[in-house]
Structures are given as C-alpha cells and as structure tokens.
N, CA, C and O of each residue as an XYZ file, in Angstrom:
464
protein
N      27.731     -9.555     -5.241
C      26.452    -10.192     -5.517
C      25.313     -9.387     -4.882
O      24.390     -8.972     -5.582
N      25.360     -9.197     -3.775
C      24.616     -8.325     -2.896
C      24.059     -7.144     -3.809
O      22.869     -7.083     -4.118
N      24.904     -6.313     -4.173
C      25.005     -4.802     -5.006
C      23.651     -5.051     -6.285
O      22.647     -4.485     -6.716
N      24.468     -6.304     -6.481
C      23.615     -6.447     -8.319
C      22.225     -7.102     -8.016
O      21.346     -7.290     -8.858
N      22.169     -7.372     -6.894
C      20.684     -8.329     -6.427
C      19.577     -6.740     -6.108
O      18.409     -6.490     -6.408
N      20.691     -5.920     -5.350
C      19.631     -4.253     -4.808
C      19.564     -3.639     -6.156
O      18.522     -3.119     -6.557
N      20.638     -3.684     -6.858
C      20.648     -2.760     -8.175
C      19.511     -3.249     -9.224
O      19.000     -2.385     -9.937
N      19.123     -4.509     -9.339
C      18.178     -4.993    -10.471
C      17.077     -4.698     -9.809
O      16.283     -3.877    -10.268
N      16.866     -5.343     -8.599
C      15.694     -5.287     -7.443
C      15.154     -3.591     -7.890
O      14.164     -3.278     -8.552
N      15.996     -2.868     -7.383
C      15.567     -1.504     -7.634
C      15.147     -1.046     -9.240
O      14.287     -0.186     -9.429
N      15.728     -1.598    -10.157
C      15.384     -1.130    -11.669
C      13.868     -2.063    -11.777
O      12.822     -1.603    -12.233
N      13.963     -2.797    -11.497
C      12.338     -3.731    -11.927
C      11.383     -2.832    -10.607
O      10.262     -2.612    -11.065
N      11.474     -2.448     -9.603
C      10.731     -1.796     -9.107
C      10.443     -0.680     -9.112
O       9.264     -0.418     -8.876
N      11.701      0.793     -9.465
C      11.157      1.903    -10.597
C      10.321      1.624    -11.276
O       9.167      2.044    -11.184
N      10.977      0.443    -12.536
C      10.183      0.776    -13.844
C       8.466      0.022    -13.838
O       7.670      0.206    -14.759
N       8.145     -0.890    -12.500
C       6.989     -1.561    -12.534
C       6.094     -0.073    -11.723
O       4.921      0.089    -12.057
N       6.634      0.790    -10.838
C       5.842      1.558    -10.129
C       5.797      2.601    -11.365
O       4.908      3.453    -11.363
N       6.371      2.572    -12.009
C       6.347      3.910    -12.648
C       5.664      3.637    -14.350
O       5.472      4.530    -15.175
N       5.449      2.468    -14.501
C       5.157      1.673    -15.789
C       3.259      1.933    -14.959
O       2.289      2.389    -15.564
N       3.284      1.556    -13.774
C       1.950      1.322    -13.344
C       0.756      2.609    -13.569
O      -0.367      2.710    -14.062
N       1.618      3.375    -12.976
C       1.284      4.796    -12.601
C       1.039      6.025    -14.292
O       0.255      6.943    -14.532
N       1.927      5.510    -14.922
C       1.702      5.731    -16.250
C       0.267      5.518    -17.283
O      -0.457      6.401    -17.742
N       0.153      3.889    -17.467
C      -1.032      3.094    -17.768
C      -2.330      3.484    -17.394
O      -3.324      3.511    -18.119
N      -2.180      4.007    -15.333
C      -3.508      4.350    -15.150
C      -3.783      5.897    -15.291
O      -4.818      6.339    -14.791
N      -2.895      6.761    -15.959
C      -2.665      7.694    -16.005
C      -3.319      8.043    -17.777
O      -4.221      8.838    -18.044
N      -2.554      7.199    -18.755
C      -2.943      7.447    -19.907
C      -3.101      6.165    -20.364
O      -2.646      5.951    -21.488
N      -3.614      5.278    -19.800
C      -4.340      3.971    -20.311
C      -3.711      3.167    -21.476
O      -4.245      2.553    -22.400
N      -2.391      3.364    -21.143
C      -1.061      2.339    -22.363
C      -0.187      2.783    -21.180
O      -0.243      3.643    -20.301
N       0.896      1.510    -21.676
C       2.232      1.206    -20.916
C       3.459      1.930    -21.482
O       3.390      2.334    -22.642
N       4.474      2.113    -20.833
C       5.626      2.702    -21.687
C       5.683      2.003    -23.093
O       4.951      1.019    -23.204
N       6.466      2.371    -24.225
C       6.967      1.533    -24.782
C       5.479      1.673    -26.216
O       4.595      2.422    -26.631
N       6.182      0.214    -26.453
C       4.985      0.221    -28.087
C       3.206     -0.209    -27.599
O       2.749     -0.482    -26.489
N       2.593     -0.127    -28.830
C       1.256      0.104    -28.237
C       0.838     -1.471    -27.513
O      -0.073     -1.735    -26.728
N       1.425     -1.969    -27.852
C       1.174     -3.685    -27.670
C       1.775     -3.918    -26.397
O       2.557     -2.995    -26.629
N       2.098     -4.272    -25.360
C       2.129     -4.679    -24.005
C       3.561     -5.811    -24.016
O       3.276     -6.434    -25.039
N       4.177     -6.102    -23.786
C       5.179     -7.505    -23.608
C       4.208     -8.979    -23.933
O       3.019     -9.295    -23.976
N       5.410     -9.544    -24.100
C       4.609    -11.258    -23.725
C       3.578    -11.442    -22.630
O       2.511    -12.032    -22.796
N       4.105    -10.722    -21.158
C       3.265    -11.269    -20.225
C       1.594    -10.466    -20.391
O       0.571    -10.785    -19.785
N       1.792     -9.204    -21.556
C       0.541     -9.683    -22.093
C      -0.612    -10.357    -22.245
O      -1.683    -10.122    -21.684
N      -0.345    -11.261    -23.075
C      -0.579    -12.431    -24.143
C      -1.079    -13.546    -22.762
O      -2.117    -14.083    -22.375
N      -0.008    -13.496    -22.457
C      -0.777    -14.509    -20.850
C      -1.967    -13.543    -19.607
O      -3.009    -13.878    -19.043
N      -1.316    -12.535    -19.603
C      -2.717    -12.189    -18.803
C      -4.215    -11.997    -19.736
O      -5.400    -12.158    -19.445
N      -3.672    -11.676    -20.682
C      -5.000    -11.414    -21.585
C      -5.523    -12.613    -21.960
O      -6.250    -12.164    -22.846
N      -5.729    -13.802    -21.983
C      -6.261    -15.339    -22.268
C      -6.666    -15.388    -21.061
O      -7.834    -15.695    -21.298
N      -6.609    -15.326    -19.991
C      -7.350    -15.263    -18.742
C      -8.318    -14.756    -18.742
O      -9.266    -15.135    -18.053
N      -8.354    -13.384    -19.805
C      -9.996    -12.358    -19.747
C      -9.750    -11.363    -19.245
O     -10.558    -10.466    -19.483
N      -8.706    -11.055    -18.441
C      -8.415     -9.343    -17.838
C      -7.416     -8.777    -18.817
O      -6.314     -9.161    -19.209
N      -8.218     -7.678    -19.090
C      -8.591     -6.690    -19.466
C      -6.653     -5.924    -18.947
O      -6.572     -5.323    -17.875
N      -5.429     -6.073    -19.788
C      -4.184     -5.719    -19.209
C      -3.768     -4.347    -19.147
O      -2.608     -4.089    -18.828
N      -4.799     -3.205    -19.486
C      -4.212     -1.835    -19.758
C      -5.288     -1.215    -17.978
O      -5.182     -0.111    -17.442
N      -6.215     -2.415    -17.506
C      -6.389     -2.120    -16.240
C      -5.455     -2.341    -15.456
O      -5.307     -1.206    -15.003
N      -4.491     -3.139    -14.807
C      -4.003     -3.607    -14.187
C      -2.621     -2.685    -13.469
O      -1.586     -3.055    -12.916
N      -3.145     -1.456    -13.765
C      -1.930     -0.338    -13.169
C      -1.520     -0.111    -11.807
O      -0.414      0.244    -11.398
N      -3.060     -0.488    -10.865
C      -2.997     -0.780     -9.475
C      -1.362     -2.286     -9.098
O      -0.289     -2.275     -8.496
N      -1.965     -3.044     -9.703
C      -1.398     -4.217     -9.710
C       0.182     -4.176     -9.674
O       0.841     -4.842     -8.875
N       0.776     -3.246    -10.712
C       2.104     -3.033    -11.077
C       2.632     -1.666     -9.986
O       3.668     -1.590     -9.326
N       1.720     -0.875    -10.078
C       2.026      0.019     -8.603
C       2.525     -0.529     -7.378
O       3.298      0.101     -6.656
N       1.868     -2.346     -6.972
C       1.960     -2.679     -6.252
C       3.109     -3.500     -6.132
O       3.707     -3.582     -5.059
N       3.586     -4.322     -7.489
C       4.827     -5.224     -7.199
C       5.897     -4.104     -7.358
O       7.062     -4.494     -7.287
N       5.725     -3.013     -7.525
C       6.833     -2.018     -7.943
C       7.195     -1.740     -6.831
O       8.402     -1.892     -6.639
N       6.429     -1.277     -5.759
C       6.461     -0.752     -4.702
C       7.109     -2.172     -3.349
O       7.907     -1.970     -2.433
N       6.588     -3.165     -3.615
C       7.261     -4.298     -3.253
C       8.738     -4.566     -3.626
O       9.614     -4.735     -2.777
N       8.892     -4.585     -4.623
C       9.909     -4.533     -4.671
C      11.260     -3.366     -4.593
O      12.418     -3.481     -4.995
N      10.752     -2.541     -4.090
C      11.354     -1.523     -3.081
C      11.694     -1.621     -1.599
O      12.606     -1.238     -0.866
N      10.355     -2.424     -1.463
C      10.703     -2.559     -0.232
C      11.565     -3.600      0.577
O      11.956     -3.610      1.744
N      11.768     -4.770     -0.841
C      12.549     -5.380     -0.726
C      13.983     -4.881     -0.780
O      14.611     -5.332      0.177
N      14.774     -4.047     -1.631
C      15.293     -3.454     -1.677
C      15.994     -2.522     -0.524
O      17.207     -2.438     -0.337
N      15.080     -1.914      0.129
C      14.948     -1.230      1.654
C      15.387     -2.561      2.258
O      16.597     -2.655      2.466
N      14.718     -3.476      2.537
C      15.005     -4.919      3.346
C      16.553     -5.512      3.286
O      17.295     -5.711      4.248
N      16.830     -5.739      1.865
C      18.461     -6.443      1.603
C      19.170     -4.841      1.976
O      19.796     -4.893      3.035
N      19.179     -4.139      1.642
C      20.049     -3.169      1.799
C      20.873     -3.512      3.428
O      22.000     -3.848      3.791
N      19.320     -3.140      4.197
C      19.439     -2.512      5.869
C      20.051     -3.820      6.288
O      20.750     -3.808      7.301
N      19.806     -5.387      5.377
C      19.940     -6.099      6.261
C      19.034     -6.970      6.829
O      19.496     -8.063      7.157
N      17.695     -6.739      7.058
C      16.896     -6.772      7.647
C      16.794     -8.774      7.666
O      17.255     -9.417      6.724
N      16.148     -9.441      8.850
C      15.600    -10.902      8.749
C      14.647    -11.529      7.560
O      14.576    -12.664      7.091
N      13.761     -9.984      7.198
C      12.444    -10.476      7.153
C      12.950    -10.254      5.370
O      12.058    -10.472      4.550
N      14.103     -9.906      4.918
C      14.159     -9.831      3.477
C      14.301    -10.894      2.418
O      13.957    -10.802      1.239
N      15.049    -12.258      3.230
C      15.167    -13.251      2.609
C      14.035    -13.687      1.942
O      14.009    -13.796      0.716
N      12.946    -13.985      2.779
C      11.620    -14.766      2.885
C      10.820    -13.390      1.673
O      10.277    -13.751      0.629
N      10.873    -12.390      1.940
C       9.716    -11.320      1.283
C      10.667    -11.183     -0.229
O      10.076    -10.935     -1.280
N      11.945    -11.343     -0.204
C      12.606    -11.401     -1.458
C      11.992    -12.485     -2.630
O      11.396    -12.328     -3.695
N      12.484    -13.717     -1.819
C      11.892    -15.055     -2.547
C      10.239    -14.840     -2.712
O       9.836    -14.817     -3.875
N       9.338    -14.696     -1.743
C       8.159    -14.147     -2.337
C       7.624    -13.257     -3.649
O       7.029    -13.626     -4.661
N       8.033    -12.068     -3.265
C       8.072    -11.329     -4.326
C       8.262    -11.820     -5.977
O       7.528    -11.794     -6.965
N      10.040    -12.401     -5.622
C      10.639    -12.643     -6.827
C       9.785    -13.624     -7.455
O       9.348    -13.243     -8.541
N       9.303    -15.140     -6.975
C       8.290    -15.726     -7.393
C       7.140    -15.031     -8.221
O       6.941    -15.213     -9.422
N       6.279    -14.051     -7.232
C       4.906    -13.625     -7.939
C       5.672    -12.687     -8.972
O       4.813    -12.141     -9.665
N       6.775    -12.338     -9.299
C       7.321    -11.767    -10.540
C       7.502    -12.548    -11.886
O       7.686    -12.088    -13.013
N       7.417    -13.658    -11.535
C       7.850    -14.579    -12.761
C       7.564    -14.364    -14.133
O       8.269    -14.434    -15.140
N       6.215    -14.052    -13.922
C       5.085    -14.155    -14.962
C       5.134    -13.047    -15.942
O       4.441    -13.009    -16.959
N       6.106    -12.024    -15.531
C       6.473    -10.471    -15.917
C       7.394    -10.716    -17.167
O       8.564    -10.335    -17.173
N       6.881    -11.290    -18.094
C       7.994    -11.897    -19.312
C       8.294    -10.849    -19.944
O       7.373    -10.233    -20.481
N       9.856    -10.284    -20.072
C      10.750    -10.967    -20.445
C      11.537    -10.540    -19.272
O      12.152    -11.317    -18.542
N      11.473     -9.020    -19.110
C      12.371     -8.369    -18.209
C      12.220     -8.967    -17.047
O      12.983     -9.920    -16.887
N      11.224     -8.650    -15.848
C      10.717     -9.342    -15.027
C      11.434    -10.962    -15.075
O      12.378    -11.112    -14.299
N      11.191    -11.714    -15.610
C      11.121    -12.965    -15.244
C      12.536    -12.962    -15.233
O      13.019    -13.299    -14.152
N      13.345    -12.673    -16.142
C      14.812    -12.384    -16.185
C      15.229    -11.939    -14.551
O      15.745    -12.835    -13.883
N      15.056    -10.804    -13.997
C      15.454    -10.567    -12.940
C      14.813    -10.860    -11.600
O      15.269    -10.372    -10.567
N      13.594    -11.778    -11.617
C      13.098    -12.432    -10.760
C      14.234    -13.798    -10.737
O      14.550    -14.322     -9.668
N      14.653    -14.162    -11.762
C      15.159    -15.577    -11.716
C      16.375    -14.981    -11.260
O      16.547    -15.369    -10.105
N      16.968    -14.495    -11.491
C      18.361    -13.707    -10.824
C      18.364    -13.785     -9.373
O      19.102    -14.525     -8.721
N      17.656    -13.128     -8.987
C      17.138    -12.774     -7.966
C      16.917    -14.067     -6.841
O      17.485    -14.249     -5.764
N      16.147    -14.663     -7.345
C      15.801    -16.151     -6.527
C      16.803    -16.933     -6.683
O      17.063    -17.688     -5.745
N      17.749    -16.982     -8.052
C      19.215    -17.944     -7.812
C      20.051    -17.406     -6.609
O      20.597    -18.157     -5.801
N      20.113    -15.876     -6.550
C      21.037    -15.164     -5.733
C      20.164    -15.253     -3.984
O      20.774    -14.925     -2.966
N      19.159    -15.593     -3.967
C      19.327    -15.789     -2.510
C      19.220    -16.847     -2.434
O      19.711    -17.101     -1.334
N      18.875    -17.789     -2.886
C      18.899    -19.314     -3.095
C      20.688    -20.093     -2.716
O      20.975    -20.787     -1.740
N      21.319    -19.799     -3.497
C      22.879    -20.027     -3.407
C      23.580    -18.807     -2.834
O      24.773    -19.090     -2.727
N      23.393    -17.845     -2.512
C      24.433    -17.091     -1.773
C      23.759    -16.015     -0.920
O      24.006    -14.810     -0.870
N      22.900    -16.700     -0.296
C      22.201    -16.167      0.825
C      22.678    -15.208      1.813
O      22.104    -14.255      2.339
N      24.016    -15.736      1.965
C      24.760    -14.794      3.458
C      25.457    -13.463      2.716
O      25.706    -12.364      3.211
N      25.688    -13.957      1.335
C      26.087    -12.270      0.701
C      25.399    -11.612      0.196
O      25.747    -10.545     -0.310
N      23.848    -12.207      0.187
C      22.919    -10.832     -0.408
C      22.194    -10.501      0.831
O      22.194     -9.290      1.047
N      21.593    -11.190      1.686
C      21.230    -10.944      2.693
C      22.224    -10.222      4.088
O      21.849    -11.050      4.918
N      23.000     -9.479      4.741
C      24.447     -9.907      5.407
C      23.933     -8.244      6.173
O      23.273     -7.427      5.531
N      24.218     -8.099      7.062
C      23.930     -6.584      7.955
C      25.413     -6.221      8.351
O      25.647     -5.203      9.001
C-alpha cells in the first residue's frame, strides 16, 4: 500500500510540476487544446485557466514533497498528505482519482503508508 500511495503521489506531482511549467512556458497544457473538466470549474469562477501555471508548479511540487515525507517516514507526512490530497480534489479526473486514493490510504491504513 505504502509503494502505490509514493508511486501515484509521485506521478500526479511530475505531471502537475511539469504540466505547470509547460502552460507558462507556451500558454496551453499538455494534451488537447481544451483543458480537463477541472477546467470548466475553474473557468465559471472567472480565472482565466491557461494562467494558473504558478499554481500547478506549486501542488506539483507539494506533492513531492509529500512523497519525500511518506518515503523517509517522516511525522509531519500524514497531516501534509491529507492536506494536500484534499486541495487536489478539484483536479478532475486524474487528480481527484488519486487524491481520493490517497486520502482512503492514509485514512484506513495509516501505519502502512506512513511506517519509518
């Protein structure tokens, strides 16, 4: 459980740092010209979603460091895991998929994803 909690952790945080860094680079996201679902929800708010590259730099990079955190072991990973994974939700389809993973797996088997 542990393995597949660092292994997703780490693929949603590549592809959000590197999805980010892209966008503010050439002002579109990987992929087709249209954005995902979570789109559609940030854009009804009024922001503007082909800005928001800072933003994805940032949960990308979070979630690395979460990653760094469950790996080593660390106290402070449980709490910054469940954080994270939360403000991920909204990341429809992929994202929310492995945020919910994520929060079941430290939620119910805490001592094997978390464990030094």
């Amino acid at each position: 459980m542990r393995y597949a909690v660092i292994f997703l952790s780490f693929i949603n945080g590549v592809w959000m740092l590197i999805d980010g860094v892209f966008v503010m680079v050439n002002g579109k996201y990987i992929g087709p010209e249209k954005p995902g679902p979570w789109a559609s929800i940030m854009g009804a708010t009024g922001v503007d979603v082909f800005k928001l590259g800072p933003m994805f730099v940032g949960f990308g990079f979070a979630w690395l460091v979460f990653v760094y955190g469950s790996f080593s072991g660390a106290n402070w990973a449980y709490w910054y895991g469940l954080i994270v994974a939360m403000l991920t939700l909204w990341y429809l389809p992929f994202g929310t998929i492995i945020s919910l993973f994520v929060l079941a797996a430290l939620i119910f088997f805490r001592e094997r994803v978390i464990s030094s």
